[in-house]
TIROTOR-916485 format. One record per residue (C-alpha): residue in one letter; chain; x, y, z. Coordinates in pm, whole numbers, plus 50000, padded with zeros to 5 digits. Layout:
# residues N
resn, chain, x, y, z
A, A, X, Y, Z $
...
***
This chain:
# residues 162
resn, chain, x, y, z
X, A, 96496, 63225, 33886 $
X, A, 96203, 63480, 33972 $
X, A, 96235, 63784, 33730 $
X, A, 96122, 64011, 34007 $
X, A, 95786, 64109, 33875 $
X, A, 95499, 64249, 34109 $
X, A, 95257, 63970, 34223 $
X, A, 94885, 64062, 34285 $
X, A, 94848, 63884, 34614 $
X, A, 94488, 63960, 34665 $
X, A, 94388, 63797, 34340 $
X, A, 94637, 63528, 34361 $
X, A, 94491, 63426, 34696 $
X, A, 94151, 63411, 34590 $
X, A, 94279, 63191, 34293 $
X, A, 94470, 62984, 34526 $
X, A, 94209, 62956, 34790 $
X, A, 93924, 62823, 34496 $
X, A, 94187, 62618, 34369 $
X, A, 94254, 62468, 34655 $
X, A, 93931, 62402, 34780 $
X, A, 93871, 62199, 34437 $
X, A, 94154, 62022, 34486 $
X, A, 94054, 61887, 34811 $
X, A, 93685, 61796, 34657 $
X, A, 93854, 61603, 34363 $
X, A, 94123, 61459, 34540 $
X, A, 93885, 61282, 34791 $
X, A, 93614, 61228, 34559 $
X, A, 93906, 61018, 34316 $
X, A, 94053, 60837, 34632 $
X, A, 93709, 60734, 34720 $
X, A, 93510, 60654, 34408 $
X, A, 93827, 60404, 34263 $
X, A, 93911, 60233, 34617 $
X, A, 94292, 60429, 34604 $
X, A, 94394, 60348, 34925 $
X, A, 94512, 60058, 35156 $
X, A, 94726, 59824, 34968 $
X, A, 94729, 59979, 34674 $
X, A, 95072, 59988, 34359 $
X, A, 95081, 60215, 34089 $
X, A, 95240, 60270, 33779 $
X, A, 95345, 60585, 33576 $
X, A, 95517, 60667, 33255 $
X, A, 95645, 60975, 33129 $
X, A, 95673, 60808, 32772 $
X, A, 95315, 60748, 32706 $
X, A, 95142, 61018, 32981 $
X, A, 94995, 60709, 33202 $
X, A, 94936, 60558, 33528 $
X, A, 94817, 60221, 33623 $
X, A, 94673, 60166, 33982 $
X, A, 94647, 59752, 34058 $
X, A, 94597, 59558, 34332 $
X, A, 94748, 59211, 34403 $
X, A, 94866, 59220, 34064 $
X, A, 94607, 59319, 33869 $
X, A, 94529, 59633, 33729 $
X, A, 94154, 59826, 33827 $
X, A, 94225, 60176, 33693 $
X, A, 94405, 60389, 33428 $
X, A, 94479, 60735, 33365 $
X, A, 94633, 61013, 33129 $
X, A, 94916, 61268, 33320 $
X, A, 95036, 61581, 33277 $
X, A, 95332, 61679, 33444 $
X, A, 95287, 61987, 33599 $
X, A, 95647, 62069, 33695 $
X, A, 95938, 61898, 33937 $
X, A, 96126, 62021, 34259 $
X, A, 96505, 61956, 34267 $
X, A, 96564, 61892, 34622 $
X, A, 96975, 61902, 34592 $
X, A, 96924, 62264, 34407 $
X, A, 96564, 62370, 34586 $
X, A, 96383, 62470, 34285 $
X, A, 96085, 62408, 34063 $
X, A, 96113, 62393, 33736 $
X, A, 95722, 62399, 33538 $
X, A, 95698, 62130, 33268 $
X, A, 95633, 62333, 32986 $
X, A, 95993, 62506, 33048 $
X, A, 96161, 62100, 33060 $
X, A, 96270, 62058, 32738 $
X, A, 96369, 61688, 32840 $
X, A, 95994, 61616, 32893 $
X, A, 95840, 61362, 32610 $
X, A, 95542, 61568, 32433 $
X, A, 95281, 61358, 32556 $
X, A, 95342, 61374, 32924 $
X, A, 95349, 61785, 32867 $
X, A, 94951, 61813, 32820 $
X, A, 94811, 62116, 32784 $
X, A, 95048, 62247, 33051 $
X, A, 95078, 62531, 32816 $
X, A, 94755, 62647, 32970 $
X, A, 94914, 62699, 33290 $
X, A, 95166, 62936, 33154 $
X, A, 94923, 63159, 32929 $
X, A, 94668, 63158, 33242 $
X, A, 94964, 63336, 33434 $
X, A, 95007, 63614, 33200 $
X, A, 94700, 63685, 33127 $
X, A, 94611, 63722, 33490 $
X, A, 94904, 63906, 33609 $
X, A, 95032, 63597, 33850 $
X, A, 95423, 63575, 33761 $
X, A, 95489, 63236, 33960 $
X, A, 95288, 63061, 33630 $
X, A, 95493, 63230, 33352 $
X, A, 95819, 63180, 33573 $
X, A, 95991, 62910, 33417 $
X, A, 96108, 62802, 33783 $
X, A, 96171, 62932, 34132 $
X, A, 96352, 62869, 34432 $
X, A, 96205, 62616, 34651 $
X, A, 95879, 62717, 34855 $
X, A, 95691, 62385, 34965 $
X, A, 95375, 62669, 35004 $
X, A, 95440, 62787, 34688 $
X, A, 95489, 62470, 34511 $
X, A, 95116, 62314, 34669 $
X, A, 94991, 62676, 34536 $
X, A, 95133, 62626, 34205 $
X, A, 95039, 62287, 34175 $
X, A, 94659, 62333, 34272 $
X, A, 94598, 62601, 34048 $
X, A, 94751, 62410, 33752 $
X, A, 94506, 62140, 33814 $
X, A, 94226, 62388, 33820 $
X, A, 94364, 62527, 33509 $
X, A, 94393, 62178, 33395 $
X, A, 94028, 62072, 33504 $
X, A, 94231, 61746, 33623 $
X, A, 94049, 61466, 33806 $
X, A, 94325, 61453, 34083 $
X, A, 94675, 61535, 34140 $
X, A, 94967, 61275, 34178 $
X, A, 95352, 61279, 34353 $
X, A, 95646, 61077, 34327 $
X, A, 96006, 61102, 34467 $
X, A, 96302, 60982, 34281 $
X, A, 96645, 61029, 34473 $
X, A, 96680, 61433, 34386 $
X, A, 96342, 61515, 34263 $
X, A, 95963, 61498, 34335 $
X, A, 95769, 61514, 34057 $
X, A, 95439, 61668, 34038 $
X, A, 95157, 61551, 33789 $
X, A, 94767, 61599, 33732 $
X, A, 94547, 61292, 33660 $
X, A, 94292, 61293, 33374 $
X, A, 94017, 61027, 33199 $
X, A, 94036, 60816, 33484 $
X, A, 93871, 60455, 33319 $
X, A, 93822, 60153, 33595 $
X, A, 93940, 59848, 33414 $
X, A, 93671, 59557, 33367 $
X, A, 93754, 59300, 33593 $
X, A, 93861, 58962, 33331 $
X, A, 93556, 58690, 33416 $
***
């Protein structure tokens, strides 16, 4: 799936390393600030581009996704949303970004509509398309062949009903 193209490993790292460094501030800032811990359920739907978080059956927070890509673990690859043409149109964001932010810098993995398996790679990937993305948080889930990646946006608490 790579095309083989040079990758500017200096300037990707720095990328990465800023990226990931946000991600860790955002992640625990998001965790923290709307209690998403402990015995916490959520909800997502590639349909409408939202998650639900509730506890004991009632919901406290909402959000808009963007699928950022998936990993087939039977075929050990990522595929990048905006190359899934099975993806509904309002799950795919402004994924787009992602892509164009790739080629304009010179850092192949982004414009690569997939690659083989790297679970370094993938975090990389994943981080920087949230930076890219200026996304509140980032979000996983596993189906039975594939892990699917996501970024979390407009996070809104929902008013607790008197």
């Amino acid at each position: 799936m790579e095309d083989g193209s040079p990758h500017d490993h200096s300037d990707w790292d720095g990328v990465v390393l800023s990226a990931r460094e946000r991600a860790r501030s955002q992640q625990t800032v998001m965790v923290e600030r709307h209690g998403l811990s402990g015995d916490v359920q959520y909800h997502w739907s590639l349909d409408d581009a939202r998650i639900t978080w509730s506890r004991s059956g009632k919901t406290f927070l909402t959000g808009r996704l963007t699928m950022i890509g998936s990993v087939s673990l039977s075929q050990q690859t990522w595929l990048w949303a905006w190359a899934n043409e099975s993806l509904p149109s309002a799950v795919l964001g402004d994924i787009e970004q992602v892509r164009r932010f790739g080629e304009v810098n010179g850092f192949p993995v982004l414009p690569w509509p997939g690659f083989n398996y790297d679970p370094e790679l993938v975090a990389e990937a994943r981080m920087v398309a949230a930076s890219v993305l200026d996304a509140e948080g980032l979000w996983a889930d596993s189906t039975d062949d594939t892990q699917l990646h996501f970024a979390i946006h407009d996070l809104k608490p929902v008013p607790v009903a008197p």
